[in-house]
N, C-alpha and C positions, 0 to 999 in steps of 0.2 A: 810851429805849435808852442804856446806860450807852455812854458814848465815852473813849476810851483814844489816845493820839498820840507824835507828836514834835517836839520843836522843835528847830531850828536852823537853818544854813543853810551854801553850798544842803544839799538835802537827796536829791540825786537816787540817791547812792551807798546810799542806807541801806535796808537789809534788814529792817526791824523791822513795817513795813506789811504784809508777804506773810506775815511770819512770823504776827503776831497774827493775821491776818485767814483764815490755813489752822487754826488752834489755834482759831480759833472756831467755823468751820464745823465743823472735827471730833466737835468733843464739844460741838453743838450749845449753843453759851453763847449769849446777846442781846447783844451787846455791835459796838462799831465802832473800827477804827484807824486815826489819820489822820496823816495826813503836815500839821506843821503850818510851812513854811518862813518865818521871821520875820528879814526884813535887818538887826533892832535889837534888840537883846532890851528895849527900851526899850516895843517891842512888846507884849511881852509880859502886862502886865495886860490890856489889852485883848482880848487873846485869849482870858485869863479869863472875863471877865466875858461877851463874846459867846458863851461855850460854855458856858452853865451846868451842863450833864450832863457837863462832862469830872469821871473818877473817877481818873485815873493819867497821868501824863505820862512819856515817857523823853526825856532831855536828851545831846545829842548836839553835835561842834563846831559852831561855837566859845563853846556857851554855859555850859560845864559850870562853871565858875569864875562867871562872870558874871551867874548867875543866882541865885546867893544869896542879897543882898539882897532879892528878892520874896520870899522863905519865912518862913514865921509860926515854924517849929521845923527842927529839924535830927537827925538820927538821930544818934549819936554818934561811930560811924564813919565818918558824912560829915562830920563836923564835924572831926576828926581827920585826916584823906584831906585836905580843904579845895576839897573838889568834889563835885560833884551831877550823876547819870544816872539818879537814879530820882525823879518827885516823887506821894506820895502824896494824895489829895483828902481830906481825913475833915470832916464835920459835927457841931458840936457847938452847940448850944441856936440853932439856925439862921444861927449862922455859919461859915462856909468856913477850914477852917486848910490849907495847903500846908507840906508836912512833906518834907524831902527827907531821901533814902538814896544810898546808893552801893553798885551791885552789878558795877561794872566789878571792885574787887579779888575778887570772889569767880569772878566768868567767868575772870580774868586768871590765878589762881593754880590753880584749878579744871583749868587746859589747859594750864598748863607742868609741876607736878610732876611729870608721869609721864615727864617729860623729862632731868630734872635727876639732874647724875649728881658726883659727888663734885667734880670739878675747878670746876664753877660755882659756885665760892665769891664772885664778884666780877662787879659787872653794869655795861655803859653804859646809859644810859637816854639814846637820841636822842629830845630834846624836852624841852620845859619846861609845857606846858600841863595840861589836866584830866585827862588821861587818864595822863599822866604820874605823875599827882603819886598816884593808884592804883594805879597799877604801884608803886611806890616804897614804899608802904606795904604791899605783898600782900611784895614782896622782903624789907624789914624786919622783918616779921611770920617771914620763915622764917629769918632769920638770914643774908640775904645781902647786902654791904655793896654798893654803886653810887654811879656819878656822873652824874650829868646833863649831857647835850650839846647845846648850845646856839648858834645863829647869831651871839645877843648875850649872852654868861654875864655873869649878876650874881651877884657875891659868889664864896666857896670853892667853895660846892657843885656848882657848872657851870663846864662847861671850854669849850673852844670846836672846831668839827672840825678846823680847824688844828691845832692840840696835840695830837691824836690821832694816835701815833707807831705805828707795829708794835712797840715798846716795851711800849706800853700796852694794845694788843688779844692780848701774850702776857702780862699779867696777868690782864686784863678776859674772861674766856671766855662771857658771857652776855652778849649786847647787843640790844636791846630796840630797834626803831620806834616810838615812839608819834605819830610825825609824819604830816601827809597825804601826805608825798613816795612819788611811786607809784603814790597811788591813779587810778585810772579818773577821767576820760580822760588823765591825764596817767602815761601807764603807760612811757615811755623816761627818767623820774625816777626817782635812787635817791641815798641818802643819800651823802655824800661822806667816806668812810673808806678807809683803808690795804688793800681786801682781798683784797693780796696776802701778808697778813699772817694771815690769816682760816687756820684750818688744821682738820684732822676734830675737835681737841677742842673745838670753840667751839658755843654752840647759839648760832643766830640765830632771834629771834622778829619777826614784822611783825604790827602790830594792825591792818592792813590785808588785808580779804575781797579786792577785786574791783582786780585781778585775781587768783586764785587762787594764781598766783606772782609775786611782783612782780620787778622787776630787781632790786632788793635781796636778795630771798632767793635768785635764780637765781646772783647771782656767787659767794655764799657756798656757796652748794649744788656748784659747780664746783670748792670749794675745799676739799670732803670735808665742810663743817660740815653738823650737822642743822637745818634749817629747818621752819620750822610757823607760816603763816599764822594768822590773826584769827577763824573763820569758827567754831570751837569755844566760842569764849570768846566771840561774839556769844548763842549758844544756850545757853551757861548763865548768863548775865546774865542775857539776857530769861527763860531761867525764873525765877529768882532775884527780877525785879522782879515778875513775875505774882506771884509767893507774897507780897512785899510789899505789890501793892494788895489783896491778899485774907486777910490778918491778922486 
């Protein structure tokens, strides 16, 4: 039986198990999803090698960065992105290649344009990690310039929440989570920004499902902005990677 998963850790937030595992029963495939929780990704050959029949993996925090050095190739847009949520298994003259992709920009971009409205010319991006660094590149692709916000900013590119003036959130009208602040169980977390400053032309996005709203999107939702949780752009990732392992 072909087996399909996830890694990272923990792993208890993540939606990908029920998802695959309802898409199988449906349209009657052979196949299996597992939740594969690894405290190291140092773990993770090992994990290989005990699953011989894994055919696809989805890479989930905090390993989407971290997990590259294991990969035999790289799709070119995950090479570019410089992060990995999709890993493909392919067989060639009876050796194993792991080939990674990235279908976070395409879930990501896939669930905000219908959004996007002339004034979001300019984005925050709260966070620095893998998921980020896809958002950043799905933005770029459409022509919208952003900055990364960071706890500890390195270099130009990243500012810090401090610096984050109501100044800067009446330039910045796109502002993006890609942090876990929020998430389930820790659902009385929300990122620390100005939002009283927040006003109806600003879209707020949270890459964050559970809880359906977070505190993040509720103060801004109170502040007229349109808000659109994670739960969209999980569903067309994961179709995105199914058509990848089946190429």
């Amino acid at each position: 039986m072909k087996t399909y998963g996830l890694i990272g850790y923990p792993l208890g937030h993540s939606f990908s198990q029920s998802y695959f595992t309802n898409k199988f029963k449906e349209e009657k495939i052979d196949a299996r999803y597992l939740n594969f929780p690894i405290p190291s990704i140092d773990e993770f050959e090992g994990l290989i090698k005990q699953h011989p029949y894994i055919a696809g993996l989805n890479v989930t925090i905090p390993y989407k960065e971290q997990v590259l050095p294991f990969l035999d190739e790289l799709d070119q847009e995950a090479a570019n992105i410089g992060a990995v949520n999709v890993i493909k298994v392919i067989w060639k003259n009876q050796k194993r290649i792991l080939k990674g992709y990235n279908s976070d920009v395409v879930g990501f971009m896939g669930s905000l344009q219908p959004l996007l409205k002339p004034v979001h010319t300019k984005a925050l991006i709260l966070g620095s990690g893998g998921a980020s660094k896809a958002v950043a590149y799905g933005l770029s692709k459409s022509g919208i310039t952003y900055r990364f916000v960071s706890r500890t900013p390195k270099g130009s590119a990243e500012v810090s929440y401090e610096s984050i003036t109501p100044e800067i959130l009446s330039e910045y009208k796109l502002i993006i989570n890609t942090t876990p602040v929020g998430l389930s169980p820790n659902e009385d977390k929300y990122p620390d920004i100005p939002y009283n400053a927040i006003t109806a032309n600003h879209l707020i996005y949270d890459l964050i499902y559970n809880p359906e709203e977070t505190l993040f999107m509720k103060e801004a939702a109170e502040k007229g902005a349109t808000v659109k949780n994670g739960i969209e752009m999980l569903h067309l990732q994961a179709k995105a990677a199914w058509e990848i392992w089946n190429l």
